[in-house]
C-alpha positions as CSV (number, residue, x, y, z in Angstrom):
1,X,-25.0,11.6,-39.8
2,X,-23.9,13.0,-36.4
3,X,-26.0,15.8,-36.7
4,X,-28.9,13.0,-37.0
5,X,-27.4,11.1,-34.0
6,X,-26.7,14.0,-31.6
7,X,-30.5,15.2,-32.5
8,X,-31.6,11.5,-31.6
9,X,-29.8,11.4,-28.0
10,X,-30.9,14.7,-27.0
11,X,-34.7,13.6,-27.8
12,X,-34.2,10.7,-26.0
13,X,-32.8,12.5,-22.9
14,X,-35.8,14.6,-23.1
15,X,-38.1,11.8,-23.1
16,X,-36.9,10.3,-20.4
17,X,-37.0,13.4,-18.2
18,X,-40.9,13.0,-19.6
19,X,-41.0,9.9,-18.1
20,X,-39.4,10.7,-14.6
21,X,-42.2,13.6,-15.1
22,X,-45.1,11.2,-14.7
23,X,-44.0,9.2,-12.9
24,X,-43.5,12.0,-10.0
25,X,-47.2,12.6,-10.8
26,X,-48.6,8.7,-11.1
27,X,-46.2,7.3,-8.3
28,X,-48.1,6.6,-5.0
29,X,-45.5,7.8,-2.2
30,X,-42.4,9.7,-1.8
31,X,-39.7,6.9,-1.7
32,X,-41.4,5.4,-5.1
33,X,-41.5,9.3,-6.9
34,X,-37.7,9.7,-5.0
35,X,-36.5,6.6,-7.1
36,X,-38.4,7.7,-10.4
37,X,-36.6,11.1,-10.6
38,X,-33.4,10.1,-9.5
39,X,-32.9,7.4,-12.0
40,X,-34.6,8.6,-14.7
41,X,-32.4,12.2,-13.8
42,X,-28.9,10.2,-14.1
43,X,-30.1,8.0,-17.2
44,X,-31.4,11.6,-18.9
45,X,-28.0,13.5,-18.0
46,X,-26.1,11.0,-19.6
47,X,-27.9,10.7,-22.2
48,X,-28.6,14.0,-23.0
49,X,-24.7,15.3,-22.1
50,X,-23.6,12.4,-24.8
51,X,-25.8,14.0,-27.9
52,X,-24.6,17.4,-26.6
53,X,-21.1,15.8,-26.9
54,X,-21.7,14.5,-30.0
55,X,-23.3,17.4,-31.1
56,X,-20.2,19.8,-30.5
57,X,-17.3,17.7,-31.6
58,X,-14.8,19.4,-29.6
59,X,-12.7,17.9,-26.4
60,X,-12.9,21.0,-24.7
61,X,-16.6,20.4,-24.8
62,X,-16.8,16.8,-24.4
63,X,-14.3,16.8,-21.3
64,X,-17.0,19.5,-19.5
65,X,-19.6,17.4,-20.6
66,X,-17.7,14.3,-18.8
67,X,-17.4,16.4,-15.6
68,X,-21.3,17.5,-15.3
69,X,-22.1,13.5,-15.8
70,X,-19.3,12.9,-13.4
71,X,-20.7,15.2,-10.6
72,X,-24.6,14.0,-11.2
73,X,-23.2,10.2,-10.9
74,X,-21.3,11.4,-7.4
75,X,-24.2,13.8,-5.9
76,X,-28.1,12.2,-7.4
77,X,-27.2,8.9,-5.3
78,X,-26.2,11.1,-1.8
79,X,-29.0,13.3,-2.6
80,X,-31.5,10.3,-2.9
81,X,-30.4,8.5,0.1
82,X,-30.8,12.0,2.1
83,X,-34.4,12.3,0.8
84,X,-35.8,8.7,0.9
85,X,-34.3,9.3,5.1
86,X,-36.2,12.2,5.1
87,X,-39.6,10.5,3.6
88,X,-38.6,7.5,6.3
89,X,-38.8,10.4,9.5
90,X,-41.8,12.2,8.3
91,X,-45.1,10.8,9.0
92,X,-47.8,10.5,6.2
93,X,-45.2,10.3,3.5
94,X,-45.0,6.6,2.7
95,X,-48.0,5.0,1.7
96,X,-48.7,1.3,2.9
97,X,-45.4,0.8,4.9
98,X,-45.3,0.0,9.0
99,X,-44.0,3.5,9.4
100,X,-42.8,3.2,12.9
101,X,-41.0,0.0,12.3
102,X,-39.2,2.2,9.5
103,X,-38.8,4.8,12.3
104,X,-37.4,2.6,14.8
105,X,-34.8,0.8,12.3
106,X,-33.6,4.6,11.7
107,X,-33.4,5.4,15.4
108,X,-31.0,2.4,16.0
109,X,-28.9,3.4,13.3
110,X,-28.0,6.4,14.5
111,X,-27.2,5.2,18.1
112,X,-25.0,2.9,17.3
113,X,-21.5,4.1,17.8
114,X,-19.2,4.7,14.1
115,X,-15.4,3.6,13.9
């Protein structure tokens, strides 16, 4: 039965990351495909890292498992922020957005002075 169930979560992990595939492919600009992968990436790694879990039975295991879902929770959000800045700065990246309105909004927020 946990064979069955660890089998279950892993395909499911992997069909998500098919998801966040197209929609990298489909999506119309980088913010939208940025957003796709990123959640699509946690929900996978969670999934997937509980059917491995399952799958080994062991704590040593699950506790490793717990830190690799851990780390992606703490680092996919930072690196997602960093990229959609990064789509924000560069030109022809975001389709149908007032991309100097975006710019200027960015510029400011860097000038003003941090605490």
């Amino acid at each position: 039965m946990m064979t069955v169930l660890a089998a279950l979560l892993l395909l499911l992990g992997a069909l998500v990351l098919l998801a966040a595939a197209l929609g990298l492919h489909v999506l119309p600009d980088a913010l939208s495909r940025q957003h796709a992968a990123t959640m699509a990436a946690t929900l996978a790694v969670i999934v997937t890292a509980l059917g491995a879990g399952v799958m080994a039975a062991s704590w040593g295991w699950s506790l490793r498992l717990l830190l690799i879902v851990v780390f992606m929770l703490l680092t996919l959000p930072v690196a997602s922020h960093m990229l959609a800045r990064a789509a924000v700065a560069g030109k022809g990246l975001i389709a149908q957005r007032d991309h100097k309105q975006v710019a200027r909004f960015l510029r400011h927020q860097d000038d003003k002075p941090t605490r």
